[in-house]
C-alpha positions as CSV (number, residue, x, y, z in Angstrom):
1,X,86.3,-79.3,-94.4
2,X,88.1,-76.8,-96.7
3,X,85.7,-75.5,-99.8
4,X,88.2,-74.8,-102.2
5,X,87.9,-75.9,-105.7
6,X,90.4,-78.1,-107.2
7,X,93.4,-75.3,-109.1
8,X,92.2,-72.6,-107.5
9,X,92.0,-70.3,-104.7
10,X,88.6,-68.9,-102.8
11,X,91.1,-67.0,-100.5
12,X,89.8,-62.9,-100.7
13,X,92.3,-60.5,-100.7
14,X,92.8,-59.0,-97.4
15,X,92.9,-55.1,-96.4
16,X,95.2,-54.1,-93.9
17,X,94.8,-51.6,-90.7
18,X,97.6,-49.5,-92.6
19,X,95.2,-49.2,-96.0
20,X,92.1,-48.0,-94.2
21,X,94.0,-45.7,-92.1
22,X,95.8,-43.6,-95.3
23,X,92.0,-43.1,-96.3
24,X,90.8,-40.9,-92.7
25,X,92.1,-39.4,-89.6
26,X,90.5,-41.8,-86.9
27,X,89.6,-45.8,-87.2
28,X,86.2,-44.4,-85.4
29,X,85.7,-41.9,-88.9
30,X,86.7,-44.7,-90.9
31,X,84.4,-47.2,-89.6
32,X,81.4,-44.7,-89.6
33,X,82.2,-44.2,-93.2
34,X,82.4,-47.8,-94.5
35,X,79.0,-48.6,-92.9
36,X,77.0,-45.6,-93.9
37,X,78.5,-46.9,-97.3
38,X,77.4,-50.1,-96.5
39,X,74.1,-48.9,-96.0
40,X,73.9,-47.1,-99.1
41,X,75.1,-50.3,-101.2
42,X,72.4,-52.3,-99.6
43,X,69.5,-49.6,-100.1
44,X,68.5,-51.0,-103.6
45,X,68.5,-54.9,-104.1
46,X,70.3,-56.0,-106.8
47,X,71.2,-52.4,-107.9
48,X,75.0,-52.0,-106.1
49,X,75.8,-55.4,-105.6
50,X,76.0,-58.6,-107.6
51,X,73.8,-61.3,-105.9
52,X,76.8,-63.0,-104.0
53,X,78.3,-60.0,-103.2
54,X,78.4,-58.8,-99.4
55,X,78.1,-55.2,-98.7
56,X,80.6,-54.2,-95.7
57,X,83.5,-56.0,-97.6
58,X,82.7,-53.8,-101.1
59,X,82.4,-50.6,-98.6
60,X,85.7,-51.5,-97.2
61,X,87.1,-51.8,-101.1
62,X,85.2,-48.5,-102.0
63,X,86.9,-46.9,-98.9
64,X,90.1,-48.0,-99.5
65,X,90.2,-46.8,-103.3
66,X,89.2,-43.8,-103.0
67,X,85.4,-44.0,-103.9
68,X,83.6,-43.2,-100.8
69,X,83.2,-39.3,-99.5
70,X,82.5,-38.2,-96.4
71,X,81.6,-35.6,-94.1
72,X,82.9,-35.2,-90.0
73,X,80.4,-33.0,-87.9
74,X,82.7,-32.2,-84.5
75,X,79.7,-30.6,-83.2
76,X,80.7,-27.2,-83.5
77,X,79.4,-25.1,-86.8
78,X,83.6,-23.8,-87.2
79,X,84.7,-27.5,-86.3
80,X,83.3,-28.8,-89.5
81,X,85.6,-30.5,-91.9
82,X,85.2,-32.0,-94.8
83,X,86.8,-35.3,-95.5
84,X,87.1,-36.6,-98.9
85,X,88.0,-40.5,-99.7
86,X,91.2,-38.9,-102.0
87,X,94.8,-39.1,-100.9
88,X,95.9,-35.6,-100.3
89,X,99.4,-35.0,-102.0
């Protein structure tokens, strides 16, 4: 039974491989950074999300636009990078 309402579309946009990879160097970094943002957006009730909104597809948004920083501990204390959510040009 298809949900849709009559003239319009309840189709979400999609986000490709290709998007969330521009945004970090691994798909393991990128999915560690979406769900710690996850995380963060569901910390507060009410306070990050609207009330029908779902958290991992607005972390997967903020990651793809840019909004979410993050940090990449390789273990060693000179292996530490710092990844930002920002294109580099």
């Amino acid at each position: 039974m298809n949900s849709a309402k009559p003239g319009g579309s309840d189709e979400k946009p999609s986000v490709s491989r290709e998007d969330i990879m521009e945004r970090s160097a691994s798909a393991f970094e990128a999915v560690v950074a979406i769900a710690r943002e996850a995380r963060r957006l569901n910390a507060v009730p009410g306070v990050y999300l609207n009330q029908e909104e779902k958290a991992i597809p607005r972390a997967v948004k903020n990651f793809v636009d840019g909004r979410v920083d993050y940090e990449v501990d390789w273990g060693a204390p000179d292996a530490k990078r710092k990844k930002r959510g920002t294109k580099s040009k």
